[in-house]
PADO-341610 format. One record per residue (C-alpha): residue number from 1; x, y, z; residue in one letter. Coordinates in steps of 0.2 Angstrom, whole numbers, padded with zeros to 4 digits. Example, Ala and Ser with C-alpha at 12.3 -4.5 7.8 and 13.67 -1.06 7.14 Angstrom:
> 1:0062:-0022:0039:A
> 2:0068:-0005:0036:S
***
This chain:
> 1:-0126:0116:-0036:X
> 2:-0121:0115:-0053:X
> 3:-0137:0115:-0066:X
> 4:-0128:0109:-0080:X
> 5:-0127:0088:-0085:X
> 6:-0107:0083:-0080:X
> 7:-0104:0070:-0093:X
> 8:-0090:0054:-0093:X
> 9:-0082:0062:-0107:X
> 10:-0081:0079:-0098:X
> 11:-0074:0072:-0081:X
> 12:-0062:0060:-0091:X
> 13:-0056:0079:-0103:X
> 14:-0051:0087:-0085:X
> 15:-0041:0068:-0076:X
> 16:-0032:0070:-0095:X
> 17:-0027:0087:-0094:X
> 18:-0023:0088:-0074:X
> 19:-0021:0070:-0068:X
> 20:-0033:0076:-0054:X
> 21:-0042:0059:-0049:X
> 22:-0059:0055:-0055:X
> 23:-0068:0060:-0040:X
> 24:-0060:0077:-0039:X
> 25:-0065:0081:-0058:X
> 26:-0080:0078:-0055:X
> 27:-0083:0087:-0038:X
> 28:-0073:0103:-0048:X
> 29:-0085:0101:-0063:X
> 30:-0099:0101:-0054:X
> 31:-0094:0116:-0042:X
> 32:-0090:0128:-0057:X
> 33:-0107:0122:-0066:X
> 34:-0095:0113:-0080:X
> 35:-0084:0128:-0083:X
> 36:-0068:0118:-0089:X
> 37:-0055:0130:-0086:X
> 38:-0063:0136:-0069:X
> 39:-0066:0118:-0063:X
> 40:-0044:0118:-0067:X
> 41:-0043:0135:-0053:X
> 42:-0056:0124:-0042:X
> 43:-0042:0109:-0043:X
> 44:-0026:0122:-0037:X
> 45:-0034:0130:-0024:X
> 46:-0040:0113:-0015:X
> 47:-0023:0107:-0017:X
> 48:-0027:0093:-0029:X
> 49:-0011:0088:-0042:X
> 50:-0014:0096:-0058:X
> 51:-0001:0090:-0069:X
> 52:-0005:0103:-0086:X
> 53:-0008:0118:-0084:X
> 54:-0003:0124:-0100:X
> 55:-0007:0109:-0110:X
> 56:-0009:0113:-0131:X
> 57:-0025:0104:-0133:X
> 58:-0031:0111:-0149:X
> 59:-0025:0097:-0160:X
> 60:-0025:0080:-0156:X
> 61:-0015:0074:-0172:X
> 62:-0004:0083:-0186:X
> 63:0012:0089:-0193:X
> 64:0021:0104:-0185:X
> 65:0033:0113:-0192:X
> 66:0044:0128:-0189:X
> 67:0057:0138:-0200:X
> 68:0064:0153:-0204:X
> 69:0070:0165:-0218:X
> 70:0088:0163:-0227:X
> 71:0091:0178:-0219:X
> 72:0087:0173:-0200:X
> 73:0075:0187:-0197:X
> 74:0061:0180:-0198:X
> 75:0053:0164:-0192:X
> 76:0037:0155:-0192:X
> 77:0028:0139:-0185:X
> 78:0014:0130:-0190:X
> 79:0002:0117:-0186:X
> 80:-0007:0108:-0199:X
> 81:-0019:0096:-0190:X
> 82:-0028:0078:-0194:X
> 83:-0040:0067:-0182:X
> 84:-0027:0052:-0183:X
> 85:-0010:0048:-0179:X
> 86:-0008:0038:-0195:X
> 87:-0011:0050:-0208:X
> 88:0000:0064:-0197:X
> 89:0014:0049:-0200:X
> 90:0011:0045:-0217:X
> 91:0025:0054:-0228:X
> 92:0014:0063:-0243:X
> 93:0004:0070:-0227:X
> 94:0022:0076:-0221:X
> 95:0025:0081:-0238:X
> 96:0010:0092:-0238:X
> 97:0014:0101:-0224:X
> 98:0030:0105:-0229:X
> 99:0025:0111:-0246:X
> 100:0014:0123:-0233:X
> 101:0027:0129:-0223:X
> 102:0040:0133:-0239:X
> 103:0024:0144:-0246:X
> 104:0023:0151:-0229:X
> 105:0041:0156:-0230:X
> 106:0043:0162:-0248:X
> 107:0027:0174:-0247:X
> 108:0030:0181:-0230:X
> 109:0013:0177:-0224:X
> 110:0009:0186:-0207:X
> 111:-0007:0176:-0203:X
> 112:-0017:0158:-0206:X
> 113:-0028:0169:-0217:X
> 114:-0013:0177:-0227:X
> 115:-0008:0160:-0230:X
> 116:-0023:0150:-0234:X
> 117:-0026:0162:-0246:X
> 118:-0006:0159:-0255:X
> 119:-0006:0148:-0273:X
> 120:0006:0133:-0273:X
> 121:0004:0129:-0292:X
> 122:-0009:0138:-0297:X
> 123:-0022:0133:-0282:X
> 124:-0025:0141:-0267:X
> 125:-0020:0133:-0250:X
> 126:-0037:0133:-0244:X
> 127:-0042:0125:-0258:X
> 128:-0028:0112:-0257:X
> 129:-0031:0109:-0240:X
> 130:-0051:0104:-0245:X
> 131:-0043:0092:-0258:X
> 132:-0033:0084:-0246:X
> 133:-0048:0083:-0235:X
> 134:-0059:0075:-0249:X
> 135:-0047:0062:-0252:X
> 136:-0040:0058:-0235:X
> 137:-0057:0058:-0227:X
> 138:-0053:0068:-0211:X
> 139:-0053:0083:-0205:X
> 140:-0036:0094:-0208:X
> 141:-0033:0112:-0209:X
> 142:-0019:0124:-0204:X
> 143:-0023:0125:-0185:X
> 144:-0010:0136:-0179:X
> 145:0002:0147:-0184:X
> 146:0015:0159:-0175:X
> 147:0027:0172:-0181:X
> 148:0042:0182:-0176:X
> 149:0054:0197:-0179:X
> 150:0070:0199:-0176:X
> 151:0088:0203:-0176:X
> 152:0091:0183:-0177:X
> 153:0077:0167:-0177:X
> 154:0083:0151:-0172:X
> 155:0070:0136:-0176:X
> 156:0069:0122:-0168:X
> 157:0055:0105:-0172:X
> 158:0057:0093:-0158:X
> 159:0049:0074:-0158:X
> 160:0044:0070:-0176:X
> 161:0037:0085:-0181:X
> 162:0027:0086:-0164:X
> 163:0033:0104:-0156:X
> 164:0041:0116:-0167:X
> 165:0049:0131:-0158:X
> 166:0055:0148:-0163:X
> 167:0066:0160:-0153:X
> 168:0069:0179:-0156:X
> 169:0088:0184:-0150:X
> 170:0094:0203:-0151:X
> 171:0109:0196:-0163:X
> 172:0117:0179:-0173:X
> 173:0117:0169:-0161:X
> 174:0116:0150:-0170:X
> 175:0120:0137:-0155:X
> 176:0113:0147:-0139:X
> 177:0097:0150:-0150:X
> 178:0094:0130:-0152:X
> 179:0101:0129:-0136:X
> 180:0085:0141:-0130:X
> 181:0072:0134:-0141:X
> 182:0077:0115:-0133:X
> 183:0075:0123:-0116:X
> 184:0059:0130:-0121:X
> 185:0054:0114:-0129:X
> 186:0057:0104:-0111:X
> 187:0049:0117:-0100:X
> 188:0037:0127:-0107:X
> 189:0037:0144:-0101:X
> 190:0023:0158:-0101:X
> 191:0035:0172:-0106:X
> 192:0053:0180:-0107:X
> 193:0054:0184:-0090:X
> 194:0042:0191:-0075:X
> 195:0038:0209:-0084:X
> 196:0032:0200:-0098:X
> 197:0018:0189:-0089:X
> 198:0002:0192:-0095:X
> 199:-0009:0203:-0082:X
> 200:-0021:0189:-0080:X
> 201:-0010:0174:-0081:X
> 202:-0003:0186:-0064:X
> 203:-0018:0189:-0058:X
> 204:-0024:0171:-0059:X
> 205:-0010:0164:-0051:X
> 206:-0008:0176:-0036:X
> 207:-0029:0172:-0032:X
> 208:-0026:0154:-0033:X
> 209:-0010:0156:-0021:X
> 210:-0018:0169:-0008:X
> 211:-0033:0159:-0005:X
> 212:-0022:0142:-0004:X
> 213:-0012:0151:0011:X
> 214:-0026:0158:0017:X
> 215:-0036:0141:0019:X
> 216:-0020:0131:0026:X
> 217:-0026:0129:0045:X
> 218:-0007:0132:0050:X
> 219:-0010:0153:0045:X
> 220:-0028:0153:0054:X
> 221:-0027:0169:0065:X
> 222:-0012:0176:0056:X
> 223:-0012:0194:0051:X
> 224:-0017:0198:0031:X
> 225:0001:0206:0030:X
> 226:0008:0191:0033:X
> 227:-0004:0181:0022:X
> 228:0001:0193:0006:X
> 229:0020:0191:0011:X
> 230:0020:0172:0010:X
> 231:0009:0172:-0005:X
> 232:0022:0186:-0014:X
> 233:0035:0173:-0010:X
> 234:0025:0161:-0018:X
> 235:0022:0170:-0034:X
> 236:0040:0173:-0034:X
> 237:0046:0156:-0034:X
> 238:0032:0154:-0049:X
> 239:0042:0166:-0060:X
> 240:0056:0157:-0056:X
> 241:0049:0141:-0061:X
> 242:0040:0148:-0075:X
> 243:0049:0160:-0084:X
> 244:0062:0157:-0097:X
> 245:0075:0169:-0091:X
> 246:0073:0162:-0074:X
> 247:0073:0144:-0076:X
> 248:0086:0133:-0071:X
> 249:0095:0128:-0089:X
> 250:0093:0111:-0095:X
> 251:0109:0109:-0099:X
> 252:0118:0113:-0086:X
> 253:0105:0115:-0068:X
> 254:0120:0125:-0061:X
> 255:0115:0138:-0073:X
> 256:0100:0149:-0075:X
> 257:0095:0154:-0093:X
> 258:0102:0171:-0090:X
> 259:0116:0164:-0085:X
> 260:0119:0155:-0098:X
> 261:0115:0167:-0111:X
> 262:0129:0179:-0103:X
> 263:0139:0166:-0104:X
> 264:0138:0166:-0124:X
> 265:0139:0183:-0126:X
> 266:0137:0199:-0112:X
> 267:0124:0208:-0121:X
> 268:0115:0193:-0128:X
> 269:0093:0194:-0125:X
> 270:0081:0185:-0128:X
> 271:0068:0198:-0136:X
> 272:0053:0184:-0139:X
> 273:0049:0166:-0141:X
> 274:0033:0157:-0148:X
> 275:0030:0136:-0145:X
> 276:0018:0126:-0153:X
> 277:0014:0109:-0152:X
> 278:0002:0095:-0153:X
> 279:-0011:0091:-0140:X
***
């Protein structure tokens, strides 16, 4: 029994970030004692729809931007938030952000610190970003940032400044990097390809998948061997689906990524990716 107090607001946080019905969020709060993201793992493994499970929550509202050096080698993303959607629309907000991303850019910052502490005129971003603060009266700062090396970046800002995308490629590859980056964009992937899934994404999703085959009533009695072999079938078809190299190319369904990228060039790879985009 769960001995923390489950709110409105709590139970309305998990229906907006699974669609799971009311009822169901807050049966799943209250089983994992109000633990958001467990109360997520508590909706999987009953079967319940969960429509995001990846969902970038961090910023309700701002300007995202991507770009990359004159060179290609080096690209980077930013998010610079706001609390409403008509100061992230207004154009000297815009403007703002942009003025961030260029300093960004031009000093060769590697972190939100790095930049924060950069001078655009004289003043230091941080110290910029409290003006702007002071005088739009909401809360703003630089709320995310993402970098990456390579042989050749391709950026990519999708939605009016809402996603911004940045693809590393082994060589100049211009339209197959947008190309990626727009597949990116749509589909949201957790890495490159299946070697490169983080342990515990791995391990989270094989728990969630073995106990769901193991409660359906269709596999009571069954033999644990059998048991791990349809649930390594089912992690399978989630790399598949979740994996960039693996998915099914938006451009052409008949086509996986890797496909797609042979077809461009034979020794064409993708050696990173980073997305980032509004919640």
């Amino acid at each position: 029994m769960s001995t923390v107090t489950i709110t409105a607001a709590d139970i309305n946080k998990l229906r907006q970030a699974t669609g799971a019905g009311m009822m169901d969020c807050r049966k799943a709060l209250t089983e994992t004692n109000g633990d958001f993201e467990a109360a997520i793992d508590w909706l999987r493994k009953k079967g319940a729809k969960v429509a995001a499970l990846r969902s970038d929550r961090e910023a309700k509202e701002g300007v995202v931007l991507a770009k990359t050096t004159a060179d290609n080698k080096t690209g980077i993303a930013i998010c610079v938030s706001c609390e409403t959607d008509f100061v992230s629309k207004n154009a000297d907000f815009v403007a703002f952000a942009q003025s961030i991303m260029d300093a960004a850019i031009a000093n060769n910052v590697t972190s939100v610190e790095e930049l924060n502490n950069v001078a655009i005129n004289g003043a230091k971003i941080a110290d910029l970003v409290n003006d702007k603060l002071a005088s739009i009266g909401e809360k703003i700062g630089i709320s995310k940032f993402e970098r990456i090396d390579a042989d050749y970046v391709a950026s990519y800002i999708h939605g009016a400044n809402r996603m911004g995308v940045l693809v590393g490629l082994n060589k100049e590859a211009a339209e197959a990097g947008k190309d990626v980056a727009m597949q990116i964009a749509a589909m949201n992937p957790v890495a490159v390809d299946a070697d490169n899934v983080p342990a515990e994404i791995v391990a989270r999703e094989k728990a969630i998948i073995t106990e769901t085959v193991a409660a359906d009533p269709k596999m009571a009695g069954k033999p644990a061997e059998m048991i791990e072999k349809i649930a390594a079938g089912k992690l399978n078809a989630f790399f598949k689906e979740q994996t960039l190299l693996a998915q099914a190319f938006v451009k052409d369904g008949g086509l996986s990524v890797a496909d797609y990228l042979k077809s461009v060039s034979a020794d064409l790879k993708v050696t990173g990716f980073k997305r980032v985009a509004l919640g």
